[in-house]
Structure formats: C-alpha cells, structure tokens
C-alpha positions as CSV (number, residue, x, y, z in Angstrom):
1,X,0.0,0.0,0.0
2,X,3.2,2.4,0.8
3,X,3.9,2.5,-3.1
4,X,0.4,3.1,-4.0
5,X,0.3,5.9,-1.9
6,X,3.8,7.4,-3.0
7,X,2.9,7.2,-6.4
8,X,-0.4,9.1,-5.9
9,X,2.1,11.6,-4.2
10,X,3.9,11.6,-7.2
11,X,0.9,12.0,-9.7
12,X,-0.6,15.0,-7.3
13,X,2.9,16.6,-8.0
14,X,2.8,16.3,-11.4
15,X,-0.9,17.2,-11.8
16,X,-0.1,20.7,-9.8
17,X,3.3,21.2,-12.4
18,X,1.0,21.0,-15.3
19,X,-1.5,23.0,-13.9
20,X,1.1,25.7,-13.4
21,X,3.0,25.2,-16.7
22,X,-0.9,25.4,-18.6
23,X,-1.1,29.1,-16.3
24,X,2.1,30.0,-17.8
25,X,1.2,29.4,-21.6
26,X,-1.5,30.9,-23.5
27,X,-4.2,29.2,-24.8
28,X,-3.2,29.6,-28.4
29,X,0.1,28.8,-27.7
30,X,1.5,25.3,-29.6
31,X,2.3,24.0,-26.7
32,X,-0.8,24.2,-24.4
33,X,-3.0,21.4,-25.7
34,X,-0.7,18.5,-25.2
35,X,-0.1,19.8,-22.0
36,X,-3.5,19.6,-21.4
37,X,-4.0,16.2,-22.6
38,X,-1.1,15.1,-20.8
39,X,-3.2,16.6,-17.6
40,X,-5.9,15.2,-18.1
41,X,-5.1,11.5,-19.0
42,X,-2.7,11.7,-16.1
43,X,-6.0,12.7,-13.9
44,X,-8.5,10.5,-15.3
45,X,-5.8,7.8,-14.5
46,X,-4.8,8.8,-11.0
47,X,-8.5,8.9,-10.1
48,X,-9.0,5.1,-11.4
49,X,-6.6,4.0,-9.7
50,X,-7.5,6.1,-6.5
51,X,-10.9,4.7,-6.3
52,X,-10.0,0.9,-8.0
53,X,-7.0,0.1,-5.6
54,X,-6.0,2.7,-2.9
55,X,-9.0,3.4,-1.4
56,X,-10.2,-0.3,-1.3
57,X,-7.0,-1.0,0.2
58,X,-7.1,1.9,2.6
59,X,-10.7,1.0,3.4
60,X,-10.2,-2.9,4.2
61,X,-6.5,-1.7,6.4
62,X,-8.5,0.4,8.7
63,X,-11.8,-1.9,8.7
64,X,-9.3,-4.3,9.6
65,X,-7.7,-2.4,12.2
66,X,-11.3,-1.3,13.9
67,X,-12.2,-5.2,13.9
68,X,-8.8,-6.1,15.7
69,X,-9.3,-3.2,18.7
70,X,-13.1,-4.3,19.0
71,X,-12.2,-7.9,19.4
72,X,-9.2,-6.6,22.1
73,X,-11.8,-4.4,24.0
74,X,-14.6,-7.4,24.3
75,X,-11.5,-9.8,25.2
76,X,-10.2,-6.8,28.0
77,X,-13.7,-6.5,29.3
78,X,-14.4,-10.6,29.2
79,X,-11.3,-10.7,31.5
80,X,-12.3,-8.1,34.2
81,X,-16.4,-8.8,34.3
82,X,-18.4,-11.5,35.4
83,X,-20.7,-13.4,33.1
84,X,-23.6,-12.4,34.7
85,X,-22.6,-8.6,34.6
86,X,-22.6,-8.7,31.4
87,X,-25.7,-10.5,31.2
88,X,-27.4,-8.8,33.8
89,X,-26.2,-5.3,33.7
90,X,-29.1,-3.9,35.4
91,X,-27.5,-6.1,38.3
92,X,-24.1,-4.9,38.5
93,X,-21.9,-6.5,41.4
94,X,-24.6,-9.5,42.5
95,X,-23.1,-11.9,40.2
96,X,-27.0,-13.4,39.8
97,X,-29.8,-12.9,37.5
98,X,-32.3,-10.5,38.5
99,X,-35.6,-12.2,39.9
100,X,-37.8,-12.9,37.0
C-alpha cells in the first residue's frame, strides 16, 4: 500500500506542475494542448486508480484495524467482568440474575 500511496504523491505533484505550466502558456500557444492532454489523461488515470486500488485497500486496512481493537476491547472487558454482569447489567456486582 506504501507505493500506491507514493505514487499518488507523485501523480498529485505532477498534476499541480501541469497546472502551473498550462497558467504560464497561452491558450493559443503550440504548446498548451498536449499539455492539457497530458493533464488530463494523467488525472483520469490517477483517479481510477484512486478509487479501484488505494482506497479499497485503505478501506479494508482500517476496517481491519477497527475489527482487531473491538475484538481486544470485548476480550479486556471478558477478562475483568463476570458473566452475569454482562448478562445482567441492570444487576451490576450481584453476580446473579435478576428475579424474573
């Protein structure tokens, strides 16, 4: 996932160059349209891949990583709290069900 997201760095740099260069060239100027082209087939390609591959990827690592500190949490509070407490919280401490 580290080079997906350097290259993305990479493509956002480039993008903002050709941005600047297209500022610095007139529109009727030879050299402005395949600039532009360059931009925008660069773009349309950075966001494919932004929304095909790093995003999924970013999406399943932190999913991932929520899963992982849930499980931890219900494992810490399984260790320190009675079955019936958890159970039963309307009966904290009494370690019995409450009368039915």
């Amino acid at each position: 996932c580290e080079d997906e997201i350097r290259k993305a760095w990479e493509d956002h740099k480039l993008i903002m160059q050709l941005l600047h260069e297209l500022d610095a060239v007139e529109r009727s100027d030879k050299a402005w349209m395949p600039k532009f082209l360059t931009l925008r087939d660069l773009h349309l390609r950075h966001i494919d891949e932004e929304e095909q591959v790093l995003f999924p990827r970013i999406d399943q690592m932190v999913a991932d990583h929520k899963l992982q500190r849930l499980t931890h949490e219900m494992l810490d509070q399984r260790r320190s709290t009675s079955t019936n407490e958890i159970l039963y919280p309307e009966s904290p401490g009494t370690n019995q069900a409450p009368p039915v």
